[in-house]
N, C-alpha and C positions, 0 to 999 in steps of 0.2 A: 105469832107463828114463827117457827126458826128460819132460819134462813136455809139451811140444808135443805126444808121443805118446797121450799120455791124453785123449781123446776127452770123457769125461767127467768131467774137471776143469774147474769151471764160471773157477776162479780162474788158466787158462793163458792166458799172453799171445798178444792177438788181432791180426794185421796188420794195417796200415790201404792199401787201396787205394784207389785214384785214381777215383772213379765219373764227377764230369762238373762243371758249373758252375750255378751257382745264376742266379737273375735279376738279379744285381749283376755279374755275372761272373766272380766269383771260383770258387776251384776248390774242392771238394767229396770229401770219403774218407771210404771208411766198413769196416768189418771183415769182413776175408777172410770168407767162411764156409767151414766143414769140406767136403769134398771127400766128398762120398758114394758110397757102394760104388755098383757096377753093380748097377740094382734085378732083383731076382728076377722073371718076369715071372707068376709064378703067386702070387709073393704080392701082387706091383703090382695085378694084378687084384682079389686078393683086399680086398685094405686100400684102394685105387680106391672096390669099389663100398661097401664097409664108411661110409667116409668121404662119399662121396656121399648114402648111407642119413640116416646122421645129420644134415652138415646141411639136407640137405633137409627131415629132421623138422624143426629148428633153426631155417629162415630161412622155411621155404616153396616156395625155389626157389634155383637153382643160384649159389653165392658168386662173387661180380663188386665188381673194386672201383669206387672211383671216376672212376678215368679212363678206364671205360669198359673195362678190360681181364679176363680171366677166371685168375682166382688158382687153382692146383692146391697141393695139401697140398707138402708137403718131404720129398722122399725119405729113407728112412735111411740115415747115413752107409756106404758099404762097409764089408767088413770087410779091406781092404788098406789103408791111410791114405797108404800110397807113391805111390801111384798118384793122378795128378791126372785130376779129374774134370771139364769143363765143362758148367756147366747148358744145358736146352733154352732157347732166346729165351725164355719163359713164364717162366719160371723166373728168368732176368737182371733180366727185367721188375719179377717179385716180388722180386726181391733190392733194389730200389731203391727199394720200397715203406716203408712206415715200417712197423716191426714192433712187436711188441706183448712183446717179450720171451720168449717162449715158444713152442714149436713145437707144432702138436695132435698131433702122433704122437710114441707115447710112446719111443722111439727117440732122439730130438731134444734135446739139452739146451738149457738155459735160459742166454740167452750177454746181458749186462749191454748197451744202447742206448750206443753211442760218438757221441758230437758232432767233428764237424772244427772244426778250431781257428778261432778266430777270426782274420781278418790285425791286423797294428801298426797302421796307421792307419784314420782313416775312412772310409769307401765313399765314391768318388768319383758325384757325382749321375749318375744313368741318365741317359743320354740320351734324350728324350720320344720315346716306342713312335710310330710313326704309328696313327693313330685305327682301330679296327676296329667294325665292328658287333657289339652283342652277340650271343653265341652261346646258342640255348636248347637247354638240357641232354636230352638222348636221353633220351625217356620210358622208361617201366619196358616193359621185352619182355613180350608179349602172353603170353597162353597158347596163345593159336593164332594163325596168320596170319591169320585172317577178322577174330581184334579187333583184329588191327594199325590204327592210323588211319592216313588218308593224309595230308601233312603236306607244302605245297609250299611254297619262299622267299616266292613271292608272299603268302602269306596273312599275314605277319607284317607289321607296320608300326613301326618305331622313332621317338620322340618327337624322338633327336637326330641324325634322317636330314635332312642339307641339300637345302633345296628346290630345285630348280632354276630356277624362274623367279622367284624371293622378288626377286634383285636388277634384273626385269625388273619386279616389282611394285612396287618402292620407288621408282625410275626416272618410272614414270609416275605414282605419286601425287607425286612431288616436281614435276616438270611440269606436273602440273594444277595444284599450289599454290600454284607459281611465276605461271602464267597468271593465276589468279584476283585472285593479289596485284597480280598487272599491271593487271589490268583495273580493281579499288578504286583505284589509287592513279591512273591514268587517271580516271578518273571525278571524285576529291577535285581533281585538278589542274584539269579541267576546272570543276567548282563553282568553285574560287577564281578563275579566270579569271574567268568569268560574273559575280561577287561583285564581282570588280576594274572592270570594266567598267562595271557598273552602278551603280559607286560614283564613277568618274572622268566619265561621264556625267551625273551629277547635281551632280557638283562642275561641271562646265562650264553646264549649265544654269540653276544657283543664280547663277553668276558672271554670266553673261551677263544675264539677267535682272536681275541686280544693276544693272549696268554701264548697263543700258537705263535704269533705273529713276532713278540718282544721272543719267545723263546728261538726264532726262527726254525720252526719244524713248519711251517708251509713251505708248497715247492714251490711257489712263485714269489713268491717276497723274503727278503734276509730281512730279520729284526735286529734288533739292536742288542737281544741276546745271543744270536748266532755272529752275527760280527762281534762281539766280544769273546766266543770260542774258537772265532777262526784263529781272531788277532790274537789268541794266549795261545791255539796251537805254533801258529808260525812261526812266533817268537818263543823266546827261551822258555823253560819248562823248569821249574823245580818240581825234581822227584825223589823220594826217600824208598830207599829200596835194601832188600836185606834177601840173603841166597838159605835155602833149604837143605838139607841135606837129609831125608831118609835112611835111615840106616834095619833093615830086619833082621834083628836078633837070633829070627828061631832058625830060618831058611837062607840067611845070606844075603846078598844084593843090596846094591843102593839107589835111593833116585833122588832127581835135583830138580829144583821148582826154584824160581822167582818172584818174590811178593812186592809189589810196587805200589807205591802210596803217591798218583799225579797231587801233587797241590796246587797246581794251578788251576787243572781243568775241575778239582774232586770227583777224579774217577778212579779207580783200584783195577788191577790183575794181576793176575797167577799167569808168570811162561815158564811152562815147564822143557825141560832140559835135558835134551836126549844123552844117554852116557857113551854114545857111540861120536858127539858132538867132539872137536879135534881141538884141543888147549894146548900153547905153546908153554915151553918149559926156561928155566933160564939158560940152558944152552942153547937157546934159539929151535931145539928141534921140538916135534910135537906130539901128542899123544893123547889117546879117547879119557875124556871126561870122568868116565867110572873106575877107571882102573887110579886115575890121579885121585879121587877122594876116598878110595880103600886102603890107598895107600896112606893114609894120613891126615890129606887136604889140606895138606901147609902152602901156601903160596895160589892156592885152588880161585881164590877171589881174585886178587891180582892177576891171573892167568885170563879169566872171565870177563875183567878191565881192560884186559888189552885187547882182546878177540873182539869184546862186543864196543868198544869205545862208550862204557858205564861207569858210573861209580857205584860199587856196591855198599853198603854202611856198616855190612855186620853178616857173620855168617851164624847160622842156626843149627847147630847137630840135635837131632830128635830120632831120638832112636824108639821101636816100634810098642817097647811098654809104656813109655811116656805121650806118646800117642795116645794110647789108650785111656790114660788117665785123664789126660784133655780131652776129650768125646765124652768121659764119664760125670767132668767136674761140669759142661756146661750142660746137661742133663739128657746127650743123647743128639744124636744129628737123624735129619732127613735127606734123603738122598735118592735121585731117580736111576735105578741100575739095570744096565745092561745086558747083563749076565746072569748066570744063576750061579753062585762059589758052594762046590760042594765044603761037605765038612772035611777036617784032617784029623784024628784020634790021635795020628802022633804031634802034632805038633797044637793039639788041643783047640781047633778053629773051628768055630764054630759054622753052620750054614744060612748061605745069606741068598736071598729070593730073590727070584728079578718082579722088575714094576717098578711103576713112579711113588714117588713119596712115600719110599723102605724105610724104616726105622730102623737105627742102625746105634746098635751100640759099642762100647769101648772095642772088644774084641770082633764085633763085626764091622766094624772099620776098619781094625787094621789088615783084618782077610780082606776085603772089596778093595782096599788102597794096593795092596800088595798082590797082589791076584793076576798071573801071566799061565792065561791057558798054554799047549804044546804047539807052537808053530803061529801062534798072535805075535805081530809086531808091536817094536816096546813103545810104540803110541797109545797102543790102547792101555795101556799097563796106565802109562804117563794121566791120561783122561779118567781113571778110575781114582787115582789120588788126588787130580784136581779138585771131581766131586765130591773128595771128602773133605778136603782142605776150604771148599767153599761153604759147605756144610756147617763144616766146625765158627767159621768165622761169623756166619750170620746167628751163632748163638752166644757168642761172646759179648759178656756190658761193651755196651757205649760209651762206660765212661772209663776214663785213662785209670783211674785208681782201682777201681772194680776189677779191671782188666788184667791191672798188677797182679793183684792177690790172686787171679784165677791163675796166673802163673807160677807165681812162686806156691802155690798149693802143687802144684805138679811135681816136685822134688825134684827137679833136675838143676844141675851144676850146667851153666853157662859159660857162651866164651867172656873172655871178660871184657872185649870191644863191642857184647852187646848185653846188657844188663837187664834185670826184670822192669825197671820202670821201662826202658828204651822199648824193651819188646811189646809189655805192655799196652804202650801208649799207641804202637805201630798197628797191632793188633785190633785195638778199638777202631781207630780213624778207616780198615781196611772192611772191620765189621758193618757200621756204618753205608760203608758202599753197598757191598753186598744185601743189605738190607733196604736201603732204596735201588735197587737193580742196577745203579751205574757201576758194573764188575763186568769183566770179561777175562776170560780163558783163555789160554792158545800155548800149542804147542810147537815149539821151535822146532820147526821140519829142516833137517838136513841129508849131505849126500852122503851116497855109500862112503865118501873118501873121509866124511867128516868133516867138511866144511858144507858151510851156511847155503842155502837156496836163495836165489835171487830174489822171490817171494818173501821171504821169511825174515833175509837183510834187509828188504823194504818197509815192508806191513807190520813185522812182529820189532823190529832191530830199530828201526828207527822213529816207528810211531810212540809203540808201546814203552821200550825199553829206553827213546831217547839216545840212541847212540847216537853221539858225534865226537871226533877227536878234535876236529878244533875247537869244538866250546869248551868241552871235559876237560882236554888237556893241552892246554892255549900255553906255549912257551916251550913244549919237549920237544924232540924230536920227532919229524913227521912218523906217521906210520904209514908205509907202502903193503898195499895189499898185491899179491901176485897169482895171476889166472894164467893158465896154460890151456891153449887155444891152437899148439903144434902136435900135440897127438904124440909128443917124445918126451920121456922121461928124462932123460941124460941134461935136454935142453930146458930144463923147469928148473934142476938139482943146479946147473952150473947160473941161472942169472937170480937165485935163489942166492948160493956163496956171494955174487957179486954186490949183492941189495946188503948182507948185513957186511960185510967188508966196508962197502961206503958209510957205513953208523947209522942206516934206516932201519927202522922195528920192523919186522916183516912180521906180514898177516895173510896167511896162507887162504885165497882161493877157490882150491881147488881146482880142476878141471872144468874145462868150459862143455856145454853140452853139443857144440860142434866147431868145426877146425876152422880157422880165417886165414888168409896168406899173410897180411897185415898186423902189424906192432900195432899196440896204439896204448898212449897215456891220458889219462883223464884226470880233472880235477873238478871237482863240484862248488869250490868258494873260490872265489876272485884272488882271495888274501895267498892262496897253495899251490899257485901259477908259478912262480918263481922256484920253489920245490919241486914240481913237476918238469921242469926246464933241468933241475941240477942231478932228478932221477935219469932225465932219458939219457944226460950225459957220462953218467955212472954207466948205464947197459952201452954206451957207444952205439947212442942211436941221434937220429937228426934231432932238432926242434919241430922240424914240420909233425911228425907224431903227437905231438903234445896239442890238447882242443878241452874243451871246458864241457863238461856232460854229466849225467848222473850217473854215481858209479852204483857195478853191481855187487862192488862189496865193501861191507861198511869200516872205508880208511878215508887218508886224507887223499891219498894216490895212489891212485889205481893202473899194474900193469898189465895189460892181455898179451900174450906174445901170439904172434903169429909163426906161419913158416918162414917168414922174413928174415927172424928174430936169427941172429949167427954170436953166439959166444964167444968175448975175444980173448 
């Protein structure tokens, strides 16, 4: 008999089928099992509830395994072995179960656990499951439906359940921390601004301040720029200075202006020059300013040296077409005017407007320069040719050579004590000034008689002009200035012969603006005390008269006569 046919030979070779495939996916066999007779149905009952009995004693309640499925015992084999049997699905089920060696019914033999072979190589890696939620395990079946719980999806909650709006929450806190950063760093940017600010504001303030301070234009503190303008004005002055001379061609008349170039202080002015102003001549007598430069103007500068105690450098004839060429060649002046200049047909003058900042050309220059309404004093005439002459100069090169050629383009023949480079270069340095606004004006006011106002010999004579006879002219003979202070003519004319008789320069006075009973001599420098002493002795007058003061008119010695005064 074979052996396959022995049922209970536990040592008969066992076939391997084909079950299924593992979670790697490979394939999976395991051993036929015996083919069991058709069960008896009165002994299935019987051995049913038998086996039911016990394990019920056994477990408690009815055998179930772990996946959930319900395991029945193992039939016994048939007793045909030919005859192939298929199990119920229950059965297939339990076939795939992992067994324990042994069958509970005593029927059954005991058949050895077979392993499927391993494959040749190694399991190629799973591919990653997509994610499940975990599953919780089917509680244990009730005794009765009534203990059943009830148990919905909802009530479970898993830790690694994705939220759904987490990336809607990440979103807005990154936004808000976004913002807030904006907002800090907004804020720091604005501090450092403010910081900047208030730092280049006090730099400018420190500076300015500074600047006020060294230049001394504060009222409370001299700097060390202002005490260097004192100390160059008190001391000596170098100043380069050239005289003007107006001349109009079409209508006649002349005017005289002074261009003065401080090189000490680098400051510029224009003093213009009344022609009613009184120049002595060389026979010691005197006479108006204008009628001496119609006449010629030989000796005109010298004349101007002695009255004002200046050196002039150079005089300038500009007569009123050359004028106008210069207004033309520097492309035109601006000029703030006064007055309205009608037009003249005959004398072809053009009209000039009034208002500030007129544009003014060649020929309307020389109408607003020359320009004397009927019954206007010759100041304002004087101030209308200032404005042009300042005019002119703020449009002239800055540089000496420039300057030249703007001149020698003008065609005029010069004196020959003042040349085109000479003027030129005056020219520039006077532009210059007027250019950064350190210029001033002024017009030498004098008296009906034609001499100097005491004003004017102050303020204009000795600031502007620098007149002084001892520095100017250190070694000649003094010059005695003579004021009459007697209200008599006779007594002026007679210590007037007396003063040049002794070899004194006489520098006429004028008239004083009220009478004193009292002589009196003065002298303004230490050094002209001695000269002062040899005048009074000249009029036959005491030493006691003679005292040290500022004079009112610009000489070395000054005499006021009183009604004291007696001609001997």
């Amino acid at each position: 008999m074979d052996d396959r046919q022995q049922p209970y030979d536990p040592y008969a070779a066992q076939e391997q089928q084909f079950i299924g495939y593992d979670a790697y996916g490979r394939p999976v066999y395991g051993q036929v099992p015996a083919q069991p007779a058709p069960p008896d149905p009165q002994y299935e009952q019987h051995y049913g509830q038998q086996q039911s009995q016990q394990q019920s004693e056994q477990y408690g309640y009815e055998y179930q395994g772990y996946d959930g499925q319900q395991y029945y015992p193992q039939q016994p084999a048939a007793a045909d072995y030919g005859q192939q049997q298929y199990p119920r699905p229950q059965e297939a089920q339990a076939a795939q179960a992992p067994s324990y060696g042994y069958d509970t019914r005593q029927a059954q033999q005991w058949i050895p656990q077979q392993t499927a072979p391993e494959p040749a190589g190694p399991p190629a890696d799973p591919e990653p499951e997509p994610r499940r939620a975990a599953q919780v395990p089917e509680p244990r079946r009730a005794e009765s439906a009534q203990d059943t719980p009830d148990y919905r999806t909802e009530q479970f909650a898993f830790i690694d359940q994705p939220d759904e709006d987490s990336e809607d929450v990440i979103d807005w806190l990154k936004f808000t921390e976004s913002r807030t950063e904006r907002r800090e760093e907004a804020r720091r940017r604005g501090r450092k601004r403010v910081v900047a600010l208030v730092v280049v504001l006090a730099l400018l303030l420190v500076g300015g301040v500074g600047y006020l301070w060294y230049a001394g234009k504060l009222p409370f503190l001299d700097g060390p720029g202002r005490k260097k303008d004192t100390a160059a004005a008190s001391g000596p002055q170098k100043r380069d200075m050239i005289v003007v001379h107006l001349h109009n061609t079409k209508k006649g008349g002349t005017s005289t202006a002074l261009l003065v170039d401080n090189v000490t202080t680098q400051k510029g002015a224009t003093v213009l020059v009344p022609n009613t102003f009184n120049v002595p001549k060389d026979d010691g007598t005197g006479g108006p300013l204008g009628k001496a430069v119609e006449d010629g103007g030989l000796g005109v500068r010298e004349s101007l040296d002695s009255v004002l105690g200046t050196h002039i450098g150079g005089t300038w004839r500009l007569d009123t077409p050359f004028l106008e060429n210069l207004v033309e060649l520097v492309g035109g002046i601006e000029a703030d005017t006064d007055t309205a200049v009608p037009a003249d047909e005959a004398a072809k003058t053009p009209a000039v407007a009034q208002g500030q900042k007129q544009h003014l050309s060649g020929a309307m220059a020389v109408a607003y320069a020359t320009y004397r309404a009927q019954g206007e004093p010759e100041a304002k005439q004087l101030d209308r040719l200032g404005k042009v002459l300042y005019g002119v100069l703020r449009k002239v090169p800055g540089d000496p050579k420039s300057a030249t050629v703007t001149v020698e383009s003008m065609g005029q023949i010069l004196d020959p004590a003042l040349n085109a480079q000479t003027l030129g270069a005056l020219l520039a340095k006077l532009g210059e000034h007027a250019k950064e606004g350190a210029y001033r004006t002024d017009v030498l006011a004098v008296k009906p008689d034609g001499t100097l106002t005491d004003d004017s010999s102050k303020n204009v004579v000795k600031e502007v002009l620098g007149g002084s006879f001892t520095a100017a002219q250190a070694g000649t003979a003094p010059r005695v200035g003579l004021k009459d202070a007697t209200g008599d003519e006779k007594t002026q004319i007679a210590a007037k012969a007396a003063l040049l008789n002794g070899g004194y320069t006489f520098v006429d006075g004028g008239r004083a603006d009220k009478t004193q009973s009292t002589t009196q001599i003065t002298y303004q420098d230490d050094a002209q005390r001695a000269r002062a002493v040899d005048v009074a002795k000249t009029l036959g007058l005491p030493e006691t008269v003679v005292k040290k003061a500022e004079n009112a008119v610009n000489a070395d010695v000054v005499v006021t006569l009183g009604k004291d005064y007696k001609p001997s």
